[in-house]
C-alpha positions as CSV (number, residue, x, y, z in Angstrom):
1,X,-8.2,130.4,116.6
2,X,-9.3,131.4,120.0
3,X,-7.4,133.5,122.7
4,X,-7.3,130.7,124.5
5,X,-5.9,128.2,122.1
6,X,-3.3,130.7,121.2
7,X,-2.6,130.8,124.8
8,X,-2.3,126.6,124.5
9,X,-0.2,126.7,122.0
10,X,2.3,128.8,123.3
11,X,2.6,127.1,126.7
12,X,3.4,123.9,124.6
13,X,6.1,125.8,122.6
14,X,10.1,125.5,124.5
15,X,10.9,128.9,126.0
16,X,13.8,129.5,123.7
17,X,11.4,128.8,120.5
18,X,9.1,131.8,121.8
19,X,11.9,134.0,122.7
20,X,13.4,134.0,118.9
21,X,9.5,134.9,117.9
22,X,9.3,138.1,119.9
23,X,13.1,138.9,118.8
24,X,11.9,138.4,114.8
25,X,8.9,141.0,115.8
26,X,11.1,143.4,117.6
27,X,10.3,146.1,114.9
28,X,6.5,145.7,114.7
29,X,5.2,147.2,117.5
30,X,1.2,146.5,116.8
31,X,2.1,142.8,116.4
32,X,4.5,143.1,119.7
33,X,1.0,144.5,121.2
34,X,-1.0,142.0,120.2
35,X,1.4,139.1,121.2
36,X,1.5,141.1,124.8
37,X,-2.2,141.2,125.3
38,X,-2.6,137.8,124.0
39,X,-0.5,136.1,126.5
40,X,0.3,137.0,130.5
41,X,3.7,134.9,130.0
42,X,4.4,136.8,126.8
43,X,4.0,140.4,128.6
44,X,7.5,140.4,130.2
45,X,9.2,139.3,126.7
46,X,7.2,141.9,124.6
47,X,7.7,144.9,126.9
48,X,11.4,144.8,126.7
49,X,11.1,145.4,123.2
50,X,7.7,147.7,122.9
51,X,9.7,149.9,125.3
52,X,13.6,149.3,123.4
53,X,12.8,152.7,121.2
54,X,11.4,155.7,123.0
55,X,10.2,158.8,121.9
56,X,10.4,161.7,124.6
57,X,7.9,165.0,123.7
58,X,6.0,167.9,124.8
59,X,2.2,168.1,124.0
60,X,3.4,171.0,122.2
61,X,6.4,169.8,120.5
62,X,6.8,171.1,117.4
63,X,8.0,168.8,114.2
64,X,8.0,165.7,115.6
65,X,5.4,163.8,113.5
66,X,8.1,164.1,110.5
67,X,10.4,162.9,112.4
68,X,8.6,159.8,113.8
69,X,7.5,159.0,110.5
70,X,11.2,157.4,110.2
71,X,10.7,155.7,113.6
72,X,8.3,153.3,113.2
73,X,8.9,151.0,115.8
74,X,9.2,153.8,118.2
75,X,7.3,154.2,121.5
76,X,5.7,158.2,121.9
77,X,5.8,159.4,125.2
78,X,3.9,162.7,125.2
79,X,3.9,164.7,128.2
80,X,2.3,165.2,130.4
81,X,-0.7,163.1,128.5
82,X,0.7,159.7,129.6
83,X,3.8,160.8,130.9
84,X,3.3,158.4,134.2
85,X,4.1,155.3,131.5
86,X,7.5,156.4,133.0
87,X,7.0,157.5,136.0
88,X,4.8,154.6,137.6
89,X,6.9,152.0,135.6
90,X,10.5,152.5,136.4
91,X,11.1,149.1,135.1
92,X,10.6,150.2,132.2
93,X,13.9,152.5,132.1
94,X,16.0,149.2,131.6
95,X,14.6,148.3,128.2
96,X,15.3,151.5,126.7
97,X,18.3,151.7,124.5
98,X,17.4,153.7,122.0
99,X,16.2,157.2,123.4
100,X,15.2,160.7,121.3
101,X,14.1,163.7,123.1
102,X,12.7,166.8,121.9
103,X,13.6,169.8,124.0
104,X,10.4,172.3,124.6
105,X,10.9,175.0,126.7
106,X,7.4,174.1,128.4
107,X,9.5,171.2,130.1
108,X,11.9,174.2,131.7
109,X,9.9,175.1,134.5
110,X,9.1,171.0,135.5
111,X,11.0,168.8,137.1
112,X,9.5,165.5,135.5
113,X,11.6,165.1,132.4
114,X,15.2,164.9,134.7
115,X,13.4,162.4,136.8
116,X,13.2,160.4,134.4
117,X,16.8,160.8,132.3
118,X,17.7,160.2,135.8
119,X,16.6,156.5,135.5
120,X,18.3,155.9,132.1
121,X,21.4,153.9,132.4
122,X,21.2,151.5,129.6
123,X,20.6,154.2,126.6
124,X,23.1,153.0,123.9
125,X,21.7,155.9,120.8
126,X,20.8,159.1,121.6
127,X,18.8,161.9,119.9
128,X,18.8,165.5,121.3
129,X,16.7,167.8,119.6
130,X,15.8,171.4,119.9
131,X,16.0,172.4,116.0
132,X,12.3,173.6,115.9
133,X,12.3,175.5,119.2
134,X,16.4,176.6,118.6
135,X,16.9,176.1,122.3
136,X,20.2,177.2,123.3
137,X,22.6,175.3,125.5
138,X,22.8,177.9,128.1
139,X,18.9,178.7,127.9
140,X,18.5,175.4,129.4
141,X,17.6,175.1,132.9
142,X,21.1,173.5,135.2
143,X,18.4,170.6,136.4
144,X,18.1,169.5,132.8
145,X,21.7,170.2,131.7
146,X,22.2,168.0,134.2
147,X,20.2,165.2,133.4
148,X,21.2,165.1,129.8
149,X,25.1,165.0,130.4
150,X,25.0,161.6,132.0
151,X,22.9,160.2,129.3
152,X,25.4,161.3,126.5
153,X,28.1,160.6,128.6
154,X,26.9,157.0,129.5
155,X,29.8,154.2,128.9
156,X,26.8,152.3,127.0
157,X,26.3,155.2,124.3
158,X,28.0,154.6,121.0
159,X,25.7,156.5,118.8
160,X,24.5,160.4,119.0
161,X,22.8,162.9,117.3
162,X,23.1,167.1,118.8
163,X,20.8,169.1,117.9
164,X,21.0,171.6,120.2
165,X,23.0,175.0,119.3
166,X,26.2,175.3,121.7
167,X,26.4,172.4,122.9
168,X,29.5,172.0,124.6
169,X,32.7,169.9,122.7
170,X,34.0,169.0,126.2
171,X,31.3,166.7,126.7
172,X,32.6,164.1,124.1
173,X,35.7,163.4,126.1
174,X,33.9,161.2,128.4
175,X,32.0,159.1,125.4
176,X,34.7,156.4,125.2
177,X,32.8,154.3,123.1
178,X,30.9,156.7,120.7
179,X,31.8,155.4,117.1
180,X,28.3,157.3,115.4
181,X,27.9,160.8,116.0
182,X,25.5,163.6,113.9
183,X,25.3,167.2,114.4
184,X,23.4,169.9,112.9
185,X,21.6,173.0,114.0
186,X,24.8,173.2,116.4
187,X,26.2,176.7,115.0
188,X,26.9,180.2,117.6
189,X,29.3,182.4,118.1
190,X,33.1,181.2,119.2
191,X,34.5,184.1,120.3
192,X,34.3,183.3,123.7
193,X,34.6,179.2,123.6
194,X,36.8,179.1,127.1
195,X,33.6,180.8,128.1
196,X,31.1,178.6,126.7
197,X,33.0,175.1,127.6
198,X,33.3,175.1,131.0
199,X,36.5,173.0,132.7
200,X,34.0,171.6,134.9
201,X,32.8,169.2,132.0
202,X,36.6,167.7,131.8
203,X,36.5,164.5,134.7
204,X,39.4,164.4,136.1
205,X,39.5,160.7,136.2
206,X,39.2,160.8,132.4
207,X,42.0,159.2,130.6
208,X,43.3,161.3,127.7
209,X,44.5,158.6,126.1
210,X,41.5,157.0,125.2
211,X,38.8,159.3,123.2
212,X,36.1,158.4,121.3
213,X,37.6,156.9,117.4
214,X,34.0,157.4,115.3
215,X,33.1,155.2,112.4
216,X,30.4,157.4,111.3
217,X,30.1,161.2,111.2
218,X,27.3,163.5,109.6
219,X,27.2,166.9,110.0
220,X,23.9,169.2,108.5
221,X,22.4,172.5,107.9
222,X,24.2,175.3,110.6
223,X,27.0,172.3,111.7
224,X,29.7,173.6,109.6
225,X,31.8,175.3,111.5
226,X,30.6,173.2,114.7
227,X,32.3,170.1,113.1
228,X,35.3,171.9,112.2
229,X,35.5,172.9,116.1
230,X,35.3,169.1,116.7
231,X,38.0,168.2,114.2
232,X,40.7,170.5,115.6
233,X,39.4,170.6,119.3
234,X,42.6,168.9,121.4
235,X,42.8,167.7,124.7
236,X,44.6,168.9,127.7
237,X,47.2,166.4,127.0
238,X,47.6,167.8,123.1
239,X,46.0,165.2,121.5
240,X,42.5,165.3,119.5
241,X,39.3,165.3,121.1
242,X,38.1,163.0,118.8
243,X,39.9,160.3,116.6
244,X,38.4,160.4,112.7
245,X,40.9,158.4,111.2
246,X,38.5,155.5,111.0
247,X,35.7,157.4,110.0
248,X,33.9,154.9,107.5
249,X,30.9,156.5,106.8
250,X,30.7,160.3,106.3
251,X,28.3,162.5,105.4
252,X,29.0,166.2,104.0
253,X,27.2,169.4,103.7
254,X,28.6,171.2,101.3
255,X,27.0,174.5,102.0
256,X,28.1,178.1,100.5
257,X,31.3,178.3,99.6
258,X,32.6,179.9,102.9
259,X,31.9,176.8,104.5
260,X,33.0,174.2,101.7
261,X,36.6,174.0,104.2
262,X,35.0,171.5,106.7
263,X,34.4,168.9,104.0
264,X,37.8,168.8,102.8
265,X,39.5,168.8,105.9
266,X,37.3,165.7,106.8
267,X,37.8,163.8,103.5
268,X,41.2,164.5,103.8
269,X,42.0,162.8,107.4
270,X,39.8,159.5,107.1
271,X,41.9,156.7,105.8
272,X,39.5,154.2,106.2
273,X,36.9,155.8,104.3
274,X,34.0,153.7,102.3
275,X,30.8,155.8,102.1
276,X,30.7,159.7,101.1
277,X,27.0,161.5,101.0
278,X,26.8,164.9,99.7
279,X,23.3,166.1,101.4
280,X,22.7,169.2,99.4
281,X,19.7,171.5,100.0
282,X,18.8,174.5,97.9
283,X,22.4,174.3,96.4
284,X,23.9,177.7,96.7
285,X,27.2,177.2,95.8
286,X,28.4,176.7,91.8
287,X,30.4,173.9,92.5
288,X,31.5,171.3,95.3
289,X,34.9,173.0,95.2
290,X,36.5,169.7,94.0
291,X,36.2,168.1,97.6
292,X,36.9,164.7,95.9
293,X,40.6,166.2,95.2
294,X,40.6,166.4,98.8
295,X,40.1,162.4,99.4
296,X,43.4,161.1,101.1
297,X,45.0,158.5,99.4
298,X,44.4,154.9,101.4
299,X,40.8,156.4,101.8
300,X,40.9,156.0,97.9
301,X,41.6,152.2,98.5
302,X,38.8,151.8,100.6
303,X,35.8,154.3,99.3
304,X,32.8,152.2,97.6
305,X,29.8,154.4,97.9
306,X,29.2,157.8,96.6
307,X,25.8,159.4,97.4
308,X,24.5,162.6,96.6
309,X,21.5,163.8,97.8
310,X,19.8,166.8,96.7
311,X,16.9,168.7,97.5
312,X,15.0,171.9,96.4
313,X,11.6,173.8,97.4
314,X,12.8,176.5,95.9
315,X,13.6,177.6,92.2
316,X,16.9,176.5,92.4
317,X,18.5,174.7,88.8
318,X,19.3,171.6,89.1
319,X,21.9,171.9,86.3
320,X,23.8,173.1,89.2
321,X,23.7,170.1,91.3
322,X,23.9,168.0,88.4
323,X,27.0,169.8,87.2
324,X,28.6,169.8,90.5
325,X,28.5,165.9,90.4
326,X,30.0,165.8,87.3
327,X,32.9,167.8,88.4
328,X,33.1,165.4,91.8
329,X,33.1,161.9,89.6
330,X,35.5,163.3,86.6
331,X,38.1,164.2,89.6
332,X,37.3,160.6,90.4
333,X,37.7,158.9,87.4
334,X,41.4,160.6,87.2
335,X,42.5,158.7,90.5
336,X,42.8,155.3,90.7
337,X,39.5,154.2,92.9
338,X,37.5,151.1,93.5
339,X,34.0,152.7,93.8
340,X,31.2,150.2,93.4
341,X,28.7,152.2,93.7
342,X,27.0,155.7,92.4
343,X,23.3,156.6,93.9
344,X,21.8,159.8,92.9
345,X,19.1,161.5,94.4
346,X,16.8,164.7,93.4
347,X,13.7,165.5,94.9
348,X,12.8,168.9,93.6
349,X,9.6,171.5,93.1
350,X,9.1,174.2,90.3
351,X,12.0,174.2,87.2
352,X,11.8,175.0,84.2
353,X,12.2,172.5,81.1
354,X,15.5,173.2,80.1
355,X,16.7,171.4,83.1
356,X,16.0,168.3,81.8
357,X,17.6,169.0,78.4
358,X,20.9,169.7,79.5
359,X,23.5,168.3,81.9
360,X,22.5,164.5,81.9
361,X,24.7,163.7,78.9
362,X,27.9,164.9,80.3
363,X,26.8,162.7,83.2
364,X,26.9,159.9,81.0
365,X,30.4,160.5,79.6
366,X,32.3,160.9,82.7
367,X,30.3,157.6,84.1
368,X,31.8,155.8,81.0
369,X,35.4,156.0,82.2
370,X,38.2,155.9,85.1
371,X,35.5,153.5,87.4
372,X,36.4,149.9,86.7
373,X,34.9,148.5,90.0
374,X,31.9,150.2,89.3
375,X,28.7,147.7,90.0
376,X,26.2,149.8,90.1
377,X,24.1,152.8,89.1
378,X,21.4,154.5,90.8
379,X,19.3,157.6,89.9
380,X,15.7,158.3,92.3
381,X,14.5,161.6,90.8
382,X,11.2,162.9,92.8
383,X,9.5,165.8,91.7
384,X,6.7,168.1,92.7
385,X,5.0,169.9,90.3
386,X,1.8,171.8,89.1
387,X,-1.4,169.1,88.2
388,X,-1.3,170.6,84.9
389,X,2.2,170.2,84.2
390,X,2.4,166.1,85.4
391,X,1.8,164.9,82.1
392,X,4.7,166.6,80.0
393,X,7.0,166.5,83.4
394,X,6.6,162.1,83.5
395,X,7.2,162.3,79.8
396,X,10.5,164.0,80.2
397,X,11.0,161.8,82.7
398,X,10.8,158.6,81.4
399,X,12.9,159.8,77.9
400,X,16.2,160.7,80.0
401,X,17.7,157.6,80.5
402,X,17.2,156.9,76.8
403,X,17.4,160.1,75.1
404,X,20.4,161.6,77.5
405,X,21.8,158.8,79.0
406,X,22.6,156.2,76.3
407,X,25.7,154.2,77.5
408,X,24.1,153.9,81.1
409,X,21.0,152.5,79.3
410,X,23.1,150.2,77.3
411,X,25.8,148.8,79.4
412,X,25.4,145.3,80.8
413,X,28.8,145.5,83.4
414,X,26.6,146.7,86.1
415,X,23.5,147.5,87.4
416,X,21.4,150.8,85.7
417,X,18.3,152.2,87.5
418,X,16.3,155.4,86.5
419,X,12.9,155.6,89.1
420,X,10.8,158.9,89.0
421,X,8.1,159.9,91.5
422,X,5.7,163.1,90.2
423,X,4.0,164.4,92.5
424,X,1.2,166.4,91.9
425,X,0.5,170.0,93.8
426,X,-3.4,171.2,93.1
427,X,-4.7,174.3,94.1
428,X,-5.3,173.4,98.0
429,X,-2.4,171.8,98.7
430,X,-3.2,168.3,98.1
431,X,-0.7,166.1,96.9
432,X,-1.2,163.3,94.6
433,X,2.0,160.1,93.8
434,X,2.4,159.0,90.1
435,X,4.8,156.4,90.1
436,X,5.9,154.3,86.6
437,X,3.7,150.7,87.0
C-alpha cells in the first residue's frame, strides 16, 4: 500500500476510530514514528505520545544504557547533541509526564537543563538520578536545585524515584499526591540534619494535615537508614511526614544486619499490605532476621505476594539466601496468612556444586504446609558460568525440581514453575543464553 493510500484511508476513518489507534501504539515508539511521518493529520496525535516518556542525559552520562534498556518506549534527549528538541519545541513540555534525569556534573556550569525543568508542569513520575556520578545534594549548583524542586513538588507527581545522596526529607511535605516513591543511593551523614534540611523548604501555605499517604515504597542499596529518616520524620504540627499505613506494595533491602531495623519497622506499620520483595544483592547477612515475625497483624489479612530476589557476582553461597527464605516462609506458615503467591528469583556467577545439593529440600517441606491460599509457585534461577562448566551446571539444573523438590513437582493445587537460564562466560567476555527448548 502506498503512502498515499494509507493517507486515504485514514482520512476516511472517524476521528475517534484513529485516536484509539495511536493510544493502542502508545508503547511502540518506531511504529508511533512511522504512523507520524506517514500522515501530516497523524503528527499532532503521535507527538503527544513519542514525547509522553523522556529521557534527560549528558553526552557523558554514565550508566544510562542499562537503565534505558527497561524504558523502551522512552524518548533520549542527549545534550547538548539534540538538546534543542526542547528548546525549539516548548510544545513539547506538555506531553511529558513521565520524566528521568540523569544528573552530570558537566550540566553544573550551563544553564540549559533548568530552562527546560522550568517548562515542565505536567510531569506525573519522576526519576532523579546521580548514582553513577554520586552527586551530592549540596554539590548541586542553587540554579538546578531550583529547578528540580518544583518538578518533585508538582501537585501532578504521584510517583518518584531519589537518587541523589542527601536529598532533603522536607521536600516531600509539599507532594500531596505522591502514593509511589523509591529511594536508594540516598545515605550521608545525619549529624547535622537541621543543617542539611533547610526551613526554607517547609511552604508556609502547606497544610499539615494533608501529607503524602504512599501505596508503594522501595528502598535500595545505601537507602537504609535514609528510609528510616522518612518513617519517623514528623511535621511541625507532630504528625508524620509521610503516611505508610496503606503502603501496598513494599520492597525491602535487607542489607547487613545493622541495617535489617528499617525493614521491620516498615512491615510492621503497613496494614494494608499485599506485596513484600526482598531485593537481596551479595547477601551478607546469615539470616533475614525473621522480618516476617515483624508483619502486623491486618497486613497478614491482606499480604498475597512474596518475592525474593537475589543476586550475586561474587562468590557468595546461595545456601544462604536460600536458607534465609526458608526461615522467612516457615515464620509464615506459623501465622495464619492468605498468600497466593511465592516467586523466587537467583541470578548468580561462580558457586561451587554443593549449592545445588543442599537447601532445596527443606524448601520443599516448609512450602508443604501452613499456606492454604497458596496458588502459585515460582522459581527463575539464572546463572553465569564458565563455557566449560554449562553442560554439568544445566544438568543440575534441570534435576532440582525432581530430585530436591518432589511435592512442588507433584502437587496439582497450584501452579509449579522451575525456568533456568545458563549463561555462558568464555575467555573474552562474551556471553552466550542456553535456555530449556
Amino acid at each position: 500500500m502506498s503512502k498515499i493510500q494509507i493517507m486515504s484511508s485514514f482520512a476516511d476513518c472517524p476521528l475517534d476510530v484513529i485516536e484509539l489507534i495511536i493510544e493502542l501504539l502508545q508503547g511502540d515508539l518506531e511504529a508511533l514514528k512511522a504512523c507520524s511521518q506517514t500522515c501530516g493529520a497523524l503528527l499532532p496525535l503521535c507527538r503527544k505520545y513519542i514525547f509522553q516518556s523522556v529521557l534527560l542525559i549528558s553526552s557523558h552520562s554514565i550508566g544510562y544504557r542499562a537503565y534505558r534498556s527497561r524504558r523502551l518506549s522512552t524518548v533520549t534527549v542527549i545534550r547538548p547533541k539534540n538538546w534543542h528538541l526542547l528548546d525549539t519545541n516548548p510544545t513539547i513540555s506538555e506531553y511529558i509526564h513521565t520524566l528521568t534525569y540523569f544528573i552530570s556534573t558537566d550540566d553544573f556550569s550551563n544553564d540549559d537543563v533548568p530552562c527546560v525543568l522550568e517548562r515542565l508542569h505536567h510531569v506525573r513520575s519522576f526519576d532523579v538520578i546521580s548514582r553513577y556520578e554520586k552527586t551530592d545534594w549540596k554539590q548541586t549548583p542553587p540554579r538546578l536545585r531550583d529547578a528540580l524542586l518544583p518538578v518533585v513538588q508538582s501537585r501532578f507527581i504521584t510517583r518518584l524515584v531519589i537518587s541523589v545522596s542527601g536529598f532533603p526529607i522536607t521536600a516531600f511535605l509539599a507532594c500531596v499526591n505522591l502514593t509511589d516513591l523509591s529511594v536508594y543511593f540516598v545515605d550521608f551523614d545525619y549529624a547535622g540534619v537541621a543543617e542539611q534540611e533547610p526551613s526554607t523548604l517547609i511552604s508556609s501555605d502547606l497544610n499539615f494535615e494533608v501529607v503524602p499517604r504512599l501505596q508503594l515504597f522501595a528502598y535500595g542499596f545505601m537507602g537504609e537508614r535514609y528510609a528510616m529518616k522518612l518513617l519517623n520524620a514528623k511535621c511541625p504540627n507532630g504528625g508524620p511526614m509521610l503516611d505508610f499505613t496503606n503502603v501496598r506494595t513494599l520492597s525491602i533491602y535487607p542489607g547487613e544486619q545493622s541495617n535489617l531495623a528499617t525493614a521491620h519497622a516498615l512491615v510492621k506499620i503497613t496494614n494494608n499490605l499485599e506485596t513484600l520483595r526482598y531485593n537481596v544483592y551479595d547477601f551478607i547477612t546469615t539470616r533475614f532476621s525473621c522480618i516476617a515475625a515483624s508483619i502486623s497483624k491486618p497486613s497478614l489479612s491482606t499480604l498475597k505476594r512474596l518475592h525474593f530476589d537475589f543476586e550475586s557476582v561474587s562468590h557468595c553461597d546461595i545456601r544462604v539466601f536460600l536458607n534465609g527464605i526458608r526461615e522467612e516462609l516457615g515464620t509464615l506458615s506459623g501465622l495464619p496468612n492468605v498468600i497466593e503467591e511465592i516467586a523466587i528469583e537467583a541470578r548468580m556467577t561462580n558457586f561451587s556444586r554443593a549449592d545445588f545439593r543442599s537447601a532445596w529440600e527443606t524448601l520443599d517441606t516448609v512450602l508443604s504446609n501452613g499456606f492454604p491460599m497458596l496458588r502459585r509457585v515460582k522459581f527463575d534461577v539464572q546463572m553465569s558460568v564458565k563455557s566449560d562448566d554449562v553442560p554439568r551446571v544445566t544438568e543440575e539444573l534441570d534435576e532440582i525440581p525432581t530430585r530436591y523438590l518432589p511435592w512442588l513437582s507433584n502437587t496439582t493445587n497450584f501452579l509449579f514453575s522451575f525456568l533456568t537460564k545458563v549463561i555462558a562466560i568464555t575467555p573474552n567476555n562474551l556471553q552466550v543464553v542456553f535456555e530449556p527448548l
